[in-house]
C-alpha positions in Angstrom: -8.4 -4.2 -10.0 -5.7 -2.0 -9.3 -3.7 -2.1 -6.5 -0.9 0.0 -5.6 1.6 -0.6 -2.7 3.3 2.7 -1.2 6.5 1.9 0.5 10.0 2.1 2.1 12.8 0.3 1.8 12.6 -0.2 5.4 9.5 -0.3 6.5 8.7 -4.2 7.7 4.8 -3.5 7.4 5.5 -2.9 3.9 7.3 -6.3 3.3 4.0 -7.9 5.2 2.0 -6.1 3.2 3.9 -7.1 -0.5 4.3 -10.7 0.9 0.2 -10.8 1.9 -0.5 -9.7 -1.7 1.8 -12.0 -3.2 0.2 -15.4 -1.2 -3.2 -14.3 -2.7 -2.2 -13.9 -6.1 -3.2 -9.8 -6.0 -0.9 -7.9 -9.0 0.1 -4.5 -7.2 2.8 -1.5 -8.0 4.9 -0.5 -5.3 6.0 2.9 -5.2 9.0 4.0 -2.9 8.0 7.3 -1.3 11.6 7.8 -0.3 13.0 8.0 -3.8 10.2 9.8 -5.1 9.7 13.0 -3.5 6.3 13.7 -6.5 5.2 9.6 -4.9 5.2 10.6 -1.4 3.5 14.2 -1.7 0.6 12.2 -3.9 0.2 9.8 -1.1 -0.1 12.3 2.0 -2.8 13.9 -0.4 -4.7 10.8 -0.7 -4.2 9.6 2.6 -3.6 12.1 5.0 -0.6 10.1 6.6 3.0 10.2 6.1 3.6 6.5 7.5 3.7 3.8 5.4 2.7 1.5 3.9 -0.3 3.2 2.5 -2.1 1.0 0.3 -5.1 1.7 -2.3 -7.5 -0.8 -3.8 -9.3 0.9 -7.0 -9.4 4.6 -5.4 -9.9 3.1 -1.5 -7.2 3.8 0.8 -5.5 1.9 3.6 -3.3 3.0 6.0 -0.9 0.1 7.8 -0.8 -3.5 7.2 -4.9 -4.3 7.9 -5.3 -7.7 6.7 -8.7 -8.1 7.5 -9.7 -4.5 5.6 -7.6 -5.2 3.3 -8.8 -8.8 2.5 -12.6 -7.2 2.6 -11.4 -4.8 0.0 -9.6 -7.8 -2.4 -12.7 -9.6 -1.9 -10.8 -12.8 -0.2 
């Protein structure tokens, strides 16, 4: 499974988000849209949002911190 985080330094949603992942044992990437300009242009492609945290589970996307989506998605 691939799951990739996309992120601000600032962004609390985002530290839910990592910190929800991290209590079910889910391996992600975190990308920082706000030091990587190529990051953050890939993500409004994919997800139609400039907000974060945008998260994407084997090709699905996310938008926000939906734990119960999210969990559907991880299968837990």
């Amino acid at each position: 499974m691939e799951v990739k985080i996309y992120t601000t330094s600032t962004c609390p949603y985002c530290q839910m988000a990592k910190a929800f992942m991290k209590e079910n044992g889910i391996e992600f990437q975190e990308i920082n849209v706000a030091e990587d300009q190529q990051a953050l242009t890939q993500m409004v492609q994919k997800s139609g949002q400039m907000g974060v945290p945008v998260i994407e589970i084997d090709g699905q996307i996310v938008v926000g911190f939906d734990r119960p989506k999210l969990a559907q998605l991880l299968g837990i």
